[in-house]
C-alpha positions in Angstrom: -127.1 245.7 -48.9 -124.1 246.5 -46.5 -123.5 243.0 -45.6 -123.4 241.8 -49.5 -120.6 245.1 -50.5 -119.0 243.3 -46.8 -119.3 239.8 -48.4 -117.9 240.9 -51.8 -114.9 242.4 -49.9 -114.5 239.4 -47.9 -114.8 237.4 -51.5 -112.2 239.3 -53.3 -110.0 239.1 -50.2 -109.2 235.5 -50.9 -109.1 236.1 -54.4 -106.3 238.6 -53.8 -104.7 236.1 -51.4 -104.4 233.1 -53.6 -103.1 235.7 -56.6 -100.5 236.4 -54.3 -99.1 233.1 -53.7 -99.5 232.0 -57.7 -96.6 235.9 -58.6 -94.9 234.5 -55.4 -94.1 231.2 -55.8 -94.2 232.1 -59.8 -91.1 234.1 -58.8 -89.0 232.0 -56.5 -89.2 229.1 -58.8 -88.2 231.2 -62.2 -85.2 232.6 -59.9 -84.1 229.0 -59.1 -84.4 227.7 -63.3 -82.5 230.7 -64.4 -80.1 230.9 -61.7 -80.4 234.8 -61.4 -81.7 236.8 -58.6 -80.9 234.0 -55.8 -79.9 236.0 -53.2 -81.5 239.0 -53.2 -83.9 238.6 -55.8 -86.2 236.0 -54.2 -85.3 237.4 -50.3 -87.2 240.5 -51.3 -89.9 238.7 -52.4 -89.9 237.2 -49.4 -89.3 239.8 -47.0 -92.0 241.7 -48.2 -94.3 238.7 -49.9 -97.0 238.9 -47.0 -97.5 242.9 -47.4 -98.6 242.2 -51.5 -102.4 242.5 -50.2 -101.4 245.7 -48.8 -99.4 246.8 -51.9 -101.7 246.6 -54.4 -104.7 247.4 -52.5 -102.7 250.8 -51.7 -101.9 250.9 -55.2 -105.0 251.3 -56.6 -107.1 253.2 -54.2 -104.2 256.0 -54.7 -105.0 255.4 -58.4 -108.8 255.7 -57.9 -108.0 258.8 -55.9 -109.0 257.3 -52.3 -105.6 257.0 -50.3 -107.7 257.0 -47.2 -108.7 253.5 -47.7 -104.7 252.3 -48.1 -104.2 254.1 -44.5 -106.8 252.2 -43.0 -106.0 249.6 -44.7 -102.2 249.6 -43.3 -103.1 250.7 -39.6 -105.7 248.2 -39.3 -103.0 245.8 -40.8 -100.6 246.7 -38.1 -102.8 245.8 -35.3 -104.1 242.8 -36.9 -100.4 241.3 -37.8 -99.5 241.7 -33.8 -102.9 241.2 -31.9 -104.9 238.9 -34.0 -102.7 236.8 -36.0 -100.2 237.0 -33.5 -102.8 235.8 -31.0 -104.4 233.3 -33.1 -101.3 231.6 -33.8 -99.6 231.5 -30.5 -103.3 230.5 -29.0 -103.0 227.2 -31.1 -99.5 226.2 -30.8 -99.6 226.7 -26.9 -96.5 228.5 -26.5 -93.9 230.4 -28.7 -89.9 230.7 -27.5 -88.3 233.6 -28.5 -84.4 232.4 -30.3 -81.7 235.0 -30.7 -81.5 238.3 -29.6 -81.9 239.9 -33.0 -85.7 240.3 -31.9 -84.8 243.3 -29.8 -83.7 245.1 -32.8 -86.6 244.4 -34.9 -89.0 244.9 -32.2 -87.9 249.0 -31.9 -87.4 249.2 -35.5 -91.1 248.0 -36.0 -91.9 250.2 -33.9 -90.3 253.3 -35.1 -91.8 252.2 -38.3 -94.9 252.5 -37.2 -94.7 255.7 -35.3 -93.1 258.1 -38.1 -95.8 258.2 -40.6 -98.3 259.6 -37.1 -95.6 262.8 -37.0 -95.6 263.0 -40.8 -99.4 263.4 -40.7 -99.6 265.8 -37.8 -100.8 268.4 -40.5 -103.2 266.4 -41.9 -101.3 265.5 -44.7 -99.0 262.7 -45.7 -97.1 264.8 -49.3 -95.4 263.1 -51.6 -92.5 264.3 -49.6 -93.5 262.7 -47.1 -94.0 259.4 -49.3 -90.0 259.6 -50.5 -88.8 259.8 -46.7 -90.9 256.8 -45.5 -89.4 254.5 -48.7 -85.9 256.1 -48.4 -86.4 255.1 -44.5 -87.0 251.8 -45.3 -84.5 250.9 -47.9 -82.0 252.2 -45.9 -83.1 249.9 -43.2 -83.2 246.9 -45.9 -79.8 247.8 -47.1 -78.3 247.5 -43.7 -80.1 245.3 -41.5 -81.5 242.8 -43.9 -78.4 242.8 -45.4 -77.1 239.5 -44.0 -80.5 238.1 -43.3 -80.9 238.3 -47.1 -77.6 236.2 -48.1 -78.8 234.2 -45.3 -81.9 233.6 -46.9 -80.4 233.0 -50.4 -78.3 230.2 -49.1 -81.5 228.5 -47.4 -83.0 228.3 -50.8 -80.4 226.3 -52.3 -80.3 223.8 -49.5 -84.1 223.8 -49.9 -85.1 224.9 -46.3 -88.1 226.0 -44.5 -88.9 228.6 -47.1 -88.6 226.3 -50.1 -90.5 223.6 -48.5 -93.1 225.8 -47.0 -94.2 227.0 -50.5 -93.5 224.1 -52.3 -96.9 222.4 -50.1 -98.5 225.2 -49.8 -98.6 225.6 -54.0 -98.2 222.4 -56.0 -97.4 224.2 -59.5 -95.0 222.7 -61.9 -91.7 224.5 -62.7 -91.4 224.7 -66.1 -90.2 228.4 -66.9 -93.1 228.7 -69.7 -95.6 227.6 -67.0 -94.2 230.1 -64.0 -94.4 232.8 -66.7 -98.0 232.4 -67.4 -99.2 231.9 -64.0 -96.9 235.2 -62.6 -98.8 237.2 -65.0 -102.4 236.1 -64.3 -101.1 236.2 -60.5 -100.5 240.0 -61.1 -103.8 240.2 -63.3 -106.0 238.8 -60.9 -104.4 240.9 -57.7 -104.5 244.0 -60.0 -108.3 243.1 -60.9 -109.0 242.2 -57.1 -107.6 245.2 -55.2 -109.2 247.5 -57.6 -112.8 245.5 -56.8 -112.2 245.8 -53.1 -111.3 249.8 -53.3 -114.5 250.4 -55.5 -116.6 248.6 -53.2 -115.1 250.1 -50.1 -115.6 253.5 -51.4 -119.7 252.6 -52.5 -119.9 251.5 -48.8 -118.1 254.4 -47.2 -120.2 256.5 -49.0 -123.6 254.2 -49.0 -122.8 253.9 -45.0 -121.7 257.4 -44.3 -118.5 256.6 -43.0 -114.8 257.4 -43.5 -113.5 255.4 -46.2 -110.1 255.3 -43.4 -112.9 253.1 -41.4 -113.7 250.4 -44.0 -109.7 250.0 -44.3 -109.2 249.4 -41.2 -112.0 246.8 -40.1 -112.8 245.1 -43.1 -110.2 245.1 -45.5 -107.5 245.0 -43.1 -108.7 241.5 -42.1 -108.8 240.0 -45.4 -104.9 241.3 -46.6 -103.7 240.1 -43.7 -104.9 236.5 -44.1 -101.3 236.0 -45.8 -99.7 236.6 -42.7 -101.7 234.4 -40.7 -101.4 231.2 -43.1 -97.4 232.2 -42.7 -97.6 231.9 -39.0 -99.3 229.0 -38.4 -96.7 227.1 -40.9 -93.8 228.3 -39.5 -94.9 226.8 -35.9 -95.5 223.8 -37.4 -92.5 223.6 -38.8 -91.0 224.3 -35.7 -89.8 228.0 -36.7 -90.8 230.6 -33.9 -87.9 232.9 -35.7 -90.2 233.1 -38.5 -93.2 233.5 -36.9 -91.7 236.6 -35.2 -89.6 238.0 -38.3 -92.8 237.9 -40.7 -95.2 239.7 -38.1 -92.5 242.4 -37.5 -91.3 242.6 -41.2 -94.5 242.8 -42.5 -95.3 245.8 -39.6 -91.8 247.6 -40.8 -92.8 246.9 -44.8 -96.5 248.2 -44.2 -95.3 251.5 -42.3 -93.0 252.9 -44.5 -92.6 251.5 -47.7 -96.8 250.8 -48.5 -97.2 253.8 -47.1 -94.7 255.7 -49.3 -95.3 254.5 -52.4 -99.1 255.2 -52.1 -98.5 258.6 -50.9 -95.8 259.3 -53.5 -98.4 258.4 -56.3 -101.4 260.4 -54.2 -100.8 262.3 -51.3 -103.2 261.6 -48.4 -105.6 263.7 -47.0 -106.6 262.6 -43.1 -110.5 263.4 -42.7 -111.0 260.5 -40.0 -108.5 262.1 -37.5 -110.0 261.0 -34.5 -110.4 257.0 -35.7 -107.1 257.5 -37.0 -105.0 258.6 -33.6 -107.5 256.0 -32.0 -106.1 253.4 -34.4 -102.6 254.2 -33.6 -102.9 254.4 -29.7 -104.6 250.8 -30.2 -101.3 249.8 -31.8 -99.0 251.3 -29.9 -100.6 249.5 -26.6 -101.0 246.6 -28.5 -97.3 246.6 -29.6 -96.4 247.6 -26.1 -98.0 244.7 -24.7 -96.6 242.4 -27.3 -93.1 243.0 -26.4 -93.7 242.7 -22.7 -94.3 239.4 -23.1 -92.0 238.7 -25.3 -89.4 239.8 -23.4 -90.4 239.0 -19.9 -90.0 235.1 -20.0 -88.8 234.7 -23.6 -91.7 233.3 -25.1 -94.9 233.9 -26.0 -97.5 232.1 -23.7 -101.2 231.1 -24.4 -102.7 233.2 -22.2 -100.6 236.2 -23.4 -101.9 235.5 -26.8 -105.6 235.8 -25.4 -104.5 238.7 -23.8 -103.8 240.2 -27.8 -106.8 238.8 -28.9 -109.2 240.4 -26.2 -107.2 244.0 -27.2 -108.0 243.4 -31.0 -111.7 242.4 -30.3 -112.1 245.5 -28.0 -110.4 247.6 -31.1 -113.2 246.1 -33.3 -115.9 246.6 -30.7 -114.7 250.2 -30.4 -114.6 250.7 -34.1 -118.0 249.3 -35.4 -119.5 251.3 -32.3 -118.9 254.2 -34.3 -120.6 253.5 -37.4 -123.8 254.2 -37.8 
């Protein structure tokens, strides 16, 4: 019975994933045929494209009145963008260069990010308060620092870069504004219908298991909305794009920690019952994160067995977790 709810979630996972990609690529394209929205319209969507998983599944389990799961959901995220996608990736291209020095920025911001919900929810409580700091935090930080990475962005898409070709293979959808319109509306349908399957069923197995519904979040369904993240990486290093590789796993972290968590706390605050699994979860970031930039910042680049270094941390964190459940 508990492997079948784990299987559905698994199931609805992908169908979440490839809902995704129909409302983003749906977007971009109806930006380009009506000219409007170039610039900042479609570097949103891309900024914070990977993190619609984690959107909508924290939508609707504030909706249905189980925040809890969202958490989960967005610390398990977290760990998963920087030890197990970060791993995975890195592991198969052999090693990742670090270009630029903007990383050193985005590396503390990701991590500030990450650490300000923890004091928010020192009481136990993440108000809806607490939900308007975390998005005001973030769309400060989007109006400053992504500023020029968004113009940036915009004038990439008209030369048909990375981005463009990237989605472009990855979705091979005509772009006839009639047709984008169609499929971004069963896009936002079918992710609607999804995350609302995977919050029901992670609630029936939280219960049906006797667990924290913070648990299911972040072991199972943290997996499965990450998998847009992961299909990101390994395109942008083989397009030859470590910039991107680095900038999604830290934007995603950044988007994840305060505005996910915002919004879902602004429509219903949360209540932490799973405190110890919770601070657990965070420490396992934090030395996670820690480890992350050590290595990036030592020698530049990311090597291969740094990467199995992140993927031995993340399979202890999952061997720690499912320990716990009965």
């Amino acid at each position: 019975m508990i492997l079948g709810l784990i299987f559905l979630i698994i199931f609805f996972s992908l169908i979440l994933i490839k809902s995704t990609d129909l409302v983003i690529v749906a977007i971009r394209r109806l930006s380009r045929e009506t000219h409007t929205g170039v610039f900042a319209l479609s570097a949103v969507i891309l900024a914070v494209g990977t993190s619609f998983p984690e959107l909508f599944v924290g939508i609707t389990s504030a909706l249905e009145g189980a925040p809890s799961v969202s958490l989960g959901d967005i610390t398990g995220s977290n760990i998963a963008n920087i030890a197990l996608i970060g791993g995975l990736a890195a592991l198969t291209a052999g090693r990742v260069n670090v270009h630029g020095d903007y990383l050193r920025r985005e590396v503390w911001i990701a991590l500030i990010a990450s650490v300000i919900p923890v004091f928010l929810i020192l009481d136990k409580t993440l108000s809806r308060i607490d939900g308007l700091i975390l998005i005001s935090l973030y769309l400060a930080n989007a109006s400053s620092f992504f500023k020029t990475r968004f113009v940036q962005i915009g004038k990439e898409q008209q030369e048909e870069s990375f981005f463009y070709r990237f989605l472009r293979q990855f979705n091979h959808v005509a772009s006839r504004k009639r047709k984008e319109i169609g499929r971004f509306f069963i896009g936002i349908a079918l992710m609607l219908f999804s995350a609302d399957c995977m919050v029901r069923i992670a609630v029936y197995l939280a219960s049906l298991a006797n667990i924290p519904e913070f648990m299911i979040g972040v072991v199972f369904i943290a997996v499965g909305t990450s998998l847009p993240e992961l299909v990101f990486s390994f395109r942008s290093l083989q397009e030859h794009e470590p910039s991107m590789f680095f900038g999604n796993l830290l934007g995603s972290t950044i988007v994840n920690s305060s505005l996910i968590i915002g919004i879902v706390s602004l429509i219903h605050p949360i209540h932490l019952i799973a405190v110890s699994q919770y601070f657990i979860a965070v420490a396992t970031f934090i030395l996670v994160f820690v480890c992350f930039w050590i290595f990036i910042r030592t020698k530049h680049r990311l090597e291969r067995w740094e990467a199995v270094m992140l993927l031995l941390l993340y399979l202890t964190f999952l061997i720690a977790e499912l320990s716990k459940m009965p």
